[in-house]
Backbone bond lengths (Angstrom), bond angles and torsions (degrees), N, CA, C in turn:
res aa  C-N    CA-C-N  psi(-1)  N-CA   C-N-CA  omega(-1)  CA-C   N-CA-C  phi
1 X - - - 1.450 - - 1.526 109.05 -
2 X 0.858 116.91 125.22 1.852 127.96 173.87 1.119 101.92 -71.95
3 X 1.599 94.70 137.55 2.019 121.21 177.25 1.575 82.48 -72.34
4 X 1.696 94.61 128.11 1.508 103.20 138.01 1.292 152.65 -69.71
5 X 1.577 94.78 -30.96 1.669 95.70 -159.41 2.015 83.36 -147.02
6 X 1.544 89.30 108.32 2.002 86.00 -176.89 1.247 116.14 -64.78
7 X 1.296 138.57 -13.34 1.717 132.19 -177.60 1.352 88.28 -144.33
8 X 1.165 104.26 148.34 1.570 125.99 151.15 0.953 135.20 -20.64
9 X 1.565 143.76 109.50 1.765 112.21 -163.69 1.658 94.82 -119.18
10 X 1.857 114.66 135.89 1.068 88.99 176.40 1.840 90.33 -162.53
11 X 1.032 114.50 -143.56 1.735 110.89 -166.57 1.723 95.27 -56.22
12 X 1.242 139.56 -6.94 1.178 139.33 171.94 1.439 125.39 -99.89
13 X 1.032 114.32 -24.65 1.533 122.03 -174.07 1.738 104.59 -142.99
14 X 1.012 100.50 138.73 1.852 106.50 179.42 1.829 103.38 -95.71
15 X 1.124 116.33 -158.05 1.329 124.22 -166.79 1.823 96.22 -123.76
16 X 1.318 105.83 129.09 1.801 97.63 173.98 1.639 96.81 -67.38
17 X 1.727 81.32 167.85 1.650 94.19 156.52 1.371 116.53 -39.83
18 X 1.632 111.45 -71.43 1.097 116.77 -166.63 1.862 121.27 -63.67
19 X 1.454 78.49 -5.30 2.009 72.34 165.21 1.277 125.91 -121.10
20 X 1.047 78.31 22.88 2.574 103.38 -171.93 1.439 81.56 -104.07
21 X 1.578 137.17 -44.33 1.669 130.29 -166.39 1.111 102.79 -84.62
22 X 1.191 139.13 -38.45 1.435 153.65 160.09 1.541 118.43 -33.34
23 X 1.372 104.26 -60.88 1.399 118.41 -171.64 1.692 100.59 -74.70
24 X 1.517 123.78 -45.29 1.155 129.91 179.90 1.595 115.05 -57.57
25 X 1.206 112.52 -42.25 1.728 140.88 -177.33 1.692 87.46 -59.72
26 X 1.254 114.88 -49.08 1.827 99.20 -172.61 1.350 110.42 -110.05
27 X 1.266 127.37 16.00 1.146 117.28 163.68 1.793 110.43 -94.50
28 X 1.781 101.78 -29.94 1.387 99.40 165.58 1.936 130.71 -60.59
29 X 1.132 82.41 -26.32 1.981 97.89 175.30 1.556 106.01 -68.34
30 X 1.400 133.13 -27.98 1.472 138.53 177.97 1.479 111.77 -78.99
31 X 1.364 102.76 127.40 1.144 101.24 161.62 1.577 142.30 -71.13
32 X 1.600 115.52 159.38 1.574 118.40 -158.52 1.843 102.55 -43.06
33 X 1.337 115.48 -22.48 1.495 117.31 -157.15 1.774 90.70 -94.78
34 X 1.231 109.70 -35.19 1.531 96.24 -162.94 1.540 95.13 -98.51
35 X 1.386 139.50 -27.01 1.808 129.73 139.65 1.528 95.11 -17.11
36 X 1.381 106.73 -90.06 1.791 98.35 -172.95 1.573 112.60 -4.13
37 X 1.546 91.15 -99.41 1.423 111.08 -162.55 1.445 106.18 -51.52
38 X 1.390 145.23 5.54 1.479 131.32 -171.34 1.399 85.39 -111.84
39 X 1.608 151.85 -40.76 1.191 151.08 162.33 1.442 115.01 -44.07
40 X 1.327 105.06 -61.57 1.544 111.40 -165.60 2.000 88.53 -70.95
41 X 1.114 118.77 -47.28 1.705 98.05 -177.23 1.541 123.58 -59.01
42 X 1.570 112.98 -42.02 1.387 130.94 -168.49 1.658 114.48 -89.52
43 X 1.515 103.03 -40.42 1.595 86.87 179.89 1.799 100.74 -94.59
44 X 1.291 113.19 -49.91 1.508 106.20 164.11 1.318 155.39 -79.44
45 X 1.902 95.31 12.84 1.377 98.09 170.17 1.461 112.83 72.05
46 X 1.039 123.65 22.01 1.713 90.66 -178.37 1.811 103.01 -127.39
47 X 1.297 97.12 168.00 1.709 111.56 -158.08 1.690 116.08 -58.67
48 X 0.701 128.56 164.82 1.422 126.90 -175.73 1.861 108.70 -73.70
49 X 2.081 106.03 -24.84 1.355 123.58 167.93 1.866 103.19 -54.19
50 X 1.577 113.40 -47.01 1.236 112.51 -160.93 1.358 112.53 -67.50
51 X 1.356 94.36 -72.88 1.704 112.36 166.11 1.715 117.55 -23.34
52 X 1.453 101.81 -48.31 1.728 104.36 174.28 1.583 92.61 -62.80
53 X 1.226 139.38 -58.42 1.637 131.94 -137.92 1.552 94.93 -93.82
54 X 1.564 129.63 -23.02 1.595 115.91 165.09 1.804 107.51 -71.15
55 X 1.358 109.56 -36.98 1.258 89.35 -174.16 1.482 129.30 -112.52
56 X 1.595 86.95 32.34 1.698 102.38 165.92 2.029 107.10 64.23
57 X 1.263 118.98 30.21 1.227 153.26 177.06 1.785 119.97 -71.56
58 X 1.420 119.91 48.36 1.287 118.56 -177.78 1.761 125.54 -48.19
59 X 1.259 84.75 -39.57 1.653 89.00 169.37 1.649 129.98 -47.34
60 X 1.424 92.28 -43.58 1.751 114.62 -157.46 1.497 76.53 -85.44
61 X 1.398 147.02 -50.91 1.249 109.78 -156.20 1.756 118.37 -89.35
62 X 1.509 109.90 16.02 1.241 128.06 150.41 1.368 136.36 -33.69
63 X 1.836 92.86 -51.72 1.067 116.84 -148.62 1.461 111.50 -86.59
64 X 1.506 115.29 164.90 2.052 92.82 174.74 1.344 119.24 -96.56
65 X 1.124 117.84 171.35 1.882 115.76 -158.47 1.424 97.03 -59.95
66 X 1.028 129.80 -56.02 1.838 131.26 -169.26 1.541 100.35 -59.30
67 X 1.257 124.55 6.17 1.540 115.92 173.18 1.481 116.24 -65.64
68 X 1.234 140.85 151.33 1.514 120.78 175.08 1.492 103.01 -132.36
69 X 1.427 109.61 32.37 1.907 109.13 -174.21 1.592 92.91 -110.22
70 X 1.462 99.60 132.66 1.597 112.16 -176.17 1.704 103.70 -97.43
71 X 1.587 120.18 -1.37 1.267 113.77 -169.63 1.697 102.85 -92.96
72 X 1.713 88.74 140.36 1.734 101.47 164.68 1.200 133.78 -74.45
């Protein structure tokens, strides 16, 4: 899988173009369910436990915490 975005972007560094089209380019390929869970994990931090119990997710709360698959 190809790096999107080579450094970190954050109150110090912004995102180039080319990694704002990039990032947009694969967030459009995800589906509405796995958008969810890549928002709710990445911009809000929360556990793969949470994410299963906001979005009514039986599978995910199966799974063990070190899991990193957002699909149901």
């Amino acid at each position: 899988m190809e790096q999107l975005i080579s450094k970190p972007a954050g109150p110090d560094r912004e995102l180039t173009e080319d990694e704002r089209f990039k990032l947009n380019d694969a967030m459009c390929n995800l589906s509405e369910q796995e958008r969810q869970c890549f928002v709710l994990h990445v911009a809000f931090r929360f556990s793969m436990r949470q994410i299963a119990e906001e979005l009514d997710l039986t599978s995910l709360r199966k799974k063990s915490p070190t899991s990193k698959s957002c699909e149901a």
